[in-house]
C-alpha positions as CSV (number, residue, x, y, z in Angstrom):
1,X,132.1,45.6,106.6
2,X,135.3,48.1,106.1
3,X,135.7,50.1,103.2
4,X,136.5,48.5,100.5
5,X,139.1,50.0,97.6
6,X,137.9,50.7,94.1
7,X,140.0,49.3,91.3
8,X,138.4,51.1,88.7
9,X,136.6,55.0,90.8
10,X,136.4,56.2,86.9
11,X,134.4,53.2,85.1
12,X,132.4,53.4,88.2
13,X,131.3,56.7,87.9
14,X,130.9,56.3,83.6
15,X,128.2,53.3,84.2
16,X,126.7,55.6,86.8
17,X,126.2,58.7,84.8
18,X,124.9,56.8,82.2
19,X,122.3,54.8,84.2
20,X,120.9,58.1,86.1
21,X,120.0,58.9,82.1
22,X,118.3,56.3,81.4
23,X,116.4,56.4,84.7
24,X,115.3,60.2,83.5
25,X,114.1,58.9,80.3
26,X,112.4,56.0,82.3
27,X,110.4,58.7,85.0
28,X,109.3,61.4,81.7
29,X,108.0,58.0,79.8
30,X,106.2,56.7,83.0
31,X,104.6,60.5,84.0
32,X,103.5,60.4,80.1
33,X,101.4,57.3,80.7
34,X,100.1,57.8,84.1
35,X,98.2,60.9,82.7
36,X,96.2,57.5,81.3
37,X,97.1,54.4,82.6
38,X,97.0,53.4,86.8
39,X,100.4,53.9,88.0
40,X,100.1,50.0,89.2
41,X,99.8,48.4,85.7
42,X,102.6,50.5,84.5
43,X,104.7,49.4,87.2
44,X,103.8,45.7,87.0
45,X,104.7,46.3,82.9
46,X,107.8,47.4,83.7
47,X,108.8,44.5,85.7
48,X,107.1,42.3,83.6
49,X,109.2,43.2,81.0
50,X,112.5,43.3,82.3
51,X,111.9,39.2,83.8
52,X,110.2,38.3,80.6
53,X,113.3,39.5,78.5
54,X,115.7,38.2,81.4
55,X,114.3,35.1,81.6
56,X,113.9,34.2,77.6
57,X,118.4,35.4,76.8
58,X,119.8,34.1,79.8
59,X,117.8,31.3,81.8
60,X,118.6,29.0,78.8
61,X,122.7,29.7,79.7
62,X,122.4,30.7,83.1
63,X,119.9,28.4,84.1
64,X,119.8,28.3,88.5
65,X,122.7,30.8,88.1
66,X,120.0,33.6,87.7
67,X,118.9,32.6,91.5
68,X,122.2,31.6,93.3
69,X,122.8,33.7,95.7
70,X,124.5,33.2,99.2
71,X,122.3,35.9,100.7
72,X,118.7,35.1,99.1
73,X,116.9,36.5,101.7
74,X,118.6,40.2,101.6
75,X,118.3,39.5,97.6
76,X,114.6,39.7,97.5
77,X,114.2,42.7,100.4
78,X,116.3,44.5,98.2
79,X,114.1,43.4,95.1
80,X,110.9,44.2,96.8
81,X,112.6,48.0,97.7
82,X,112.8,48.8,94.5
83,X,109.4,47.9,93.6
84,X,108.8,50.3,96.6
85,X,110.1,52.7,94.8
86,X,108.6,52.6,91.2
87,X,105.5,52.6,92.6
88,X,105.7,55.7,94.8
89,X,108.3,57.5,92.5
90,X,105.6,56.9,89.4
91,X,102.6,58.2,92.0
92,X,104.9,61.4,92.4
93,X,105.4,61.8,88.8
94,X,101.6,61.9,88.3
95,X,100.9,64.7,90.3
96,X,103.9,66.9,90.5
97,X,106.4,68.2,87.4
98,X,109.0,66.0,86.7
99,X,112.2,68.3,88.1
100,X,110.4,69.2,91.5
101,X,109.3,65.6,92.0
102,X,113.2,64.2,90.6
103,X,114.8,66.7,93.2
104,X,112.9,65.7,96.0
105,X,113.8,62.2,95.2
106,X,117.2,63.1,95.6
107,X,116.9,62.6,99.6
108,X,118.5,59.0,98.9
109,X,121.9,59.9,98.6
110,X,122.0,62.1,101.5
111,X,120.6,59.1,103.6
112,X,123.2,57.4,102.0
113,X,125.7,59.2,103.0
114,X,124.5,59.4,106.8
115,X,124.4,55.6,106.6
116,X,127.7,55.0,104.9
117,X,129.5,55.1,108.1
118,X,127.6,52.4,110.0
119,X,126.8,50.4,107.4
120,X,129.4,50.5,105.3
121,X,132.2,51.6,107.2
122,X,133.2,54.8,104.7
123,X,134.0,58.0,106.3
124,X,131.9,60.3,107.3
125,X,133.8,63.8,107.9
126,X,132.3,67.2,109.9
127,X,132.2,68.4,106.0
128,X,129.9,65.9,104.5
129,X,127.7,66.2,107.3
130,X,127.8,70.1,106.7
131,X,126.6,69.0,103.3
132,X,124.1,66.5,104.9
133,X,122.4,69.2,106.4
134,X,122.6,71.9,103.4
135,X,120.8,69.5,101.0
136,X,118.0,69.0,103.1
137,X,117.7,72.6,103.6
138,X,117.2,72.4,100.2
139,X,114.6,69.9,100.4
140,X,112.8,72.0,102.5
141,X,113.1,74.9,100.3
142,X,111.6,72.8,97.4
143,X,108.2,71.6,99.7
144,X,108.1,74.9,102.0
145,X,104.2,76.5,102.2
146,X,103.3,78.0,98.8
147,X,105.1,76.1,96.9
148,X,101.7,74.6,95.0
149,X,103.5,71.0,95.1
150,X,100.7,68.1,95.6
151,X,100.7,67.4,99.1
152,X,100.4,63.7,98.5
153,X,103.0,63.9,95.3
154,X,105.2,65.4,98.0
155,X,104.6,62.9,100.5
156,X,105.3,59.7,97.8
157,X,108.5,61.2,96.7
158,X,110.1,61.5,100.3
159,X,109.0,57.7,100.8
160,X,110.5,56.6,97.6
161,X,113.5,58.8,98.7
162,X,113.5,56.3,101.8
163,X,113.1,53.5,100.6
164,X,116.0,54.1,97.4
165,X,118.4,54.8,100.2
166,X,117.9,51.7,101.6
167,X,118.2,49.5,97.8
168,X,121.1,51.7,96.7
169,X,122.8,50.8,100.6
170,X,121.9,46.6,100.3
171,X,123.1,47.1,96.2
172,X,126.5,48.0,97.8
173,X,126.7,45.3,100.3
174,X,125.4,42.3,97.7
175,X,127.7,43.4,95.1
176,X,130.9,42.2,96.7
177,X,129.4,38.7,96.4
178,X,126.6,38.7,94.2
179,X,127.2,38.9,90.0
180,X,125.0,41.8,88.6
181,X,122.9,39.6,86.6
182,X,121.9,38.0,89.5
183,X,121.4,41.1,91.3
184,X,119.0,42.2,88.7
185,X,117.1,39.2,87.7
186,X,115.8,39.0,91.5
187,X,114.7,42.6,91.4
188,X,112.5,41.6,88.4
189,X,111.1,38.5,89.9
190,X,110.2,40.2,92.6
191,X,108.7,43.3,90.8
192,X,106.7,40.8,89.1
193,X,105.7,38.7,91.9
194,X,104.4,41.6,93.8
195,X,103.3,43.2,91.4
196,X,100.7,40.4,89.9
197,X,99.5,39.6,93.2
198,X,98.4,43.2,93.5
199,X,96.8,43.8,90.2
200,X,93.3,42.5,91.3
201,X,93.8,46.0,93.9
202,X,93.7,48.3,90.6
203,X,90.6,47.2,89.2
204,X,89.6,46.0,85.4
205,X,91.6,47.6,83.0
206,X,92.0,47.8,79.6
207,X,94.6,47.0,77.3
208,X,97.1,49.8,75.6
209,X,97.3,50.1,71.5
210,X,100.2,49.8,70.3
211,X,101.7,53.3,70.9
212,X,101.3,53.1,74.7
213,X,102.2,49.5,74.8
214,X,105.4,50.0,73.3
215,X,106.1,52.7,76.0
216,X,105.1,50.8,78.4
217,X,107.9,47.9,77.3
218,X,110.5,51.0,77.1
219,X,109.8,51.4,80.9
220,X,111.2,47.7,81.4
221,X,114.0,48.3,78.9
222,X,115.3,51.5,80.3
223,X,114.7,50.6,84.0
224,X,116.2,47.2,83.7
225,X,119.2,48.0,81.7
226,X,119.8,51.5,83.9
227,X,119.6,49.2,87.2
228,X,122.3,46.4,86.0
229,X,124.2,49.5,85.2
230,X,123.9,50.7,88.7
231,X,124.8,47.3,90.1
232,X,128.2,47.5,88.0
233,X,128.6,50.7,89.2
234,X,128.5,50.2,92.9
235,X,131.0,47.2,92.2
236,X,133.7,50.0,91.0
237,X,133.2,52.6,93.3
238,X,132.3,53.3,96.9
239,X,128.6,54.4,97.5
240,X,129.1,57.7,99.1
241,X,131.1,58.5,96.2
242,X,128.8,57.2,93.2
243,X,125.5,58.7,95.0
244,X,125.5,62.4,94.6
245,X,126.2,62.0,91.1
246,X,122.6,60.8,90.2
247,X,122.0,64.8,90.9
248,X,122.9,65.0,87.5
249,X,119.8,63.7,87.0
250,X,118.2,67.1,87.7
251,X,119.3,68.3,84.5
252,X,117.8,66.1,82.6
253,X,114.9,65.9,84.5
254,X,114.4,70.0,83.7
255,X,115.3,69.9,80.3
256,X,112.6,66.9,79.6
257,X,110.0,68.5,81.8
258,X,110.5,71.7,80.4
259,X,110.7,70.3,76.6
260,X,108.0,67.6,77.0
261,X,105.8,68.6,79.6
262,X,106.1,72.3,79.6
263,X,107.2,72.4,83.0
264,X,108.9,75.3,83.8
265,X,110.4,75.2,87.6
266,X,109.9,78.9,89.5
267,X,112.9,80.7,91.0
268,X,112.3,79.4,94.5
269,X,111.9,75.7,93.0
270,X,115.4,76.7,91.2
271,X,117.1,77.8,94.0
272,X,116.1,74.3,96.2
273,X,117.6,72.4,93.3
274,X,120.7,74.5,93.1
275,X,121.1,73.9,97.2
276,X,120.7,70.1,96.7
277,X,123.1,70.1,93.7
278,X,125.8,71.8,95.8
279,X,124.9,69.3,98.7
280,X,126.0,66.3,96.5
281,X,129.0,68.2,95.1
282,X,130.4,68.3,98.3
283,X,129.8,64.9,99.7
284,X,131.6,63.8,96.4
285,X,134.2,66.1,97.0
286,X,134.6,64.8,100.4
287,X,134.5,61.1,99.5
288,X,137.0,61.1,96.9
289,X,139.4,63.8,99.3
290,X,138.7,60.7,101.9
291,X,139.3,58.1,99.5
């Protein structure tokens, strides 16, 4: 596929930076609740959710729209890739603070941007893969020896690093023939599908009151409207220019940790943020001096 011109870079970026908030209101609600709940049932309630609500305003307009797709089969890997990635992003969350495990996340749009060339046929210049290489410098810095991260939180964020590379790189390819709704209603089927089948793994469990419940169906709110924001997004604007801007993320990510949980990040952790940040800066300088 070549690179494709943006009609509208600006609206683009607007849906983006206001889906990567929502997505930080969605990770400090789901750490909240995994201090109680299995990180499983708040997953499958957050899928649940968003194809419950999906399913009862639009199936009785859109009917088999919700499931026409010319690529069904790179619909539902994509789906499943996301539920990949709530799971393991939500298992980071419970064991590490919300900035360090947010920043470490932030892998994805560097793979992204490695991958933009040969799988989406955008530009890849000698100074984005400087900036390649500087933000995972910083990702080192953030998980070098010492640090007192949770080995296994570590290891969960890198994967769901991984595996968001790969949804935000088949979000870019669907979206030139796909409509958003689409795109989103097979992500919560298949967050739901998997998700059900797996809940005999978890174990008995007991049901929330009404505080935690209603959390619980903000988690399917905020991730299912931040993710059709993302899939208009992509449709505006090229990938390797829309990806580092989810480190804005990192801000809010500090403020709630540090205002909710009492997080506050060391000057080491500071300074591997600070390197990632300036990784992303760059690779969106570069795309848009490309562009």
């Amino acid at each position: 596929m070549g690179r494709a011109d943006s009609a509208h870079p600006v609206r683009g970026v607007l849906l983006f930076c206001v889906a990567v908030v929502l997505f930080a209101g969605l990770d400090a609600t789901a750490k909240h609740l995994s201090q109680r709940w299995p990180v499983g049932m708040l997953a499958w309630g957050r899928y649940v959710v968003h194809f419950v609500l999906m399913t009862a305003f639009l199936a009785p307009t859109w009917r088999g729209r919700l499931l026409a797709s010319k690529r069904p089969v790179l619909q539902s890997i994509r789906g499943f890739s996301l539920v990949v990635v709530t799971v393991l992003a939500m298992a980071a969350f419970k064991r590490m603070p919300l900035a360090e495990a947010t920043a470490l996340l932030f892998a994805s749009p560097l793979l992204v941007a490695l991958l933009a060339r040969p799988i989406l046929g955008e530009y890849i210049g000698k100074l984005r893969w400087t900036a390649v290489l500087l933000g995972f410098a910083g990702v080192i810095m953030l998980t070098r020896p010492g640090s007192g991260l949770d080995p296994i939180g570590v290891a969960c964020a890198l994967a769901a690093a991984v595996a968001y590379a790969g949804y935000q790189l088949m979000t870019r390819i669907l979206s030139h023939s796909s409509h958003p709704v689409t795109m989103l209603y097979y992500t919560a089927l298949a967050g739901t599908l998997t998700l059900s089948i797996a809940q005999p793994l978890i174990g008995p469990l007991s049901w929330p009151g009404w505080a935690d419940g209603s959390l619980i169906v903000a988690l399917g709110l905020l991730g299912g409207t931040g993710h059709y924001l993302l899939t208009r997004a992509f449709r505006e604007a090229p990938a390797s220019l829309l990806s580092p801007l989810i480190y804005t993320q990192l801000i809010w990510a500090a403020l709630l940790g540090w205002q909710v949980f009492g997080n506050t990040p060391s000057a080491a952790t500071i300074a591997g943020m600070l390197v990632i940040g300036a990784s992303g800066l760059i690779i969106a300088y570069d795309s848009t001096r490309s562009r």
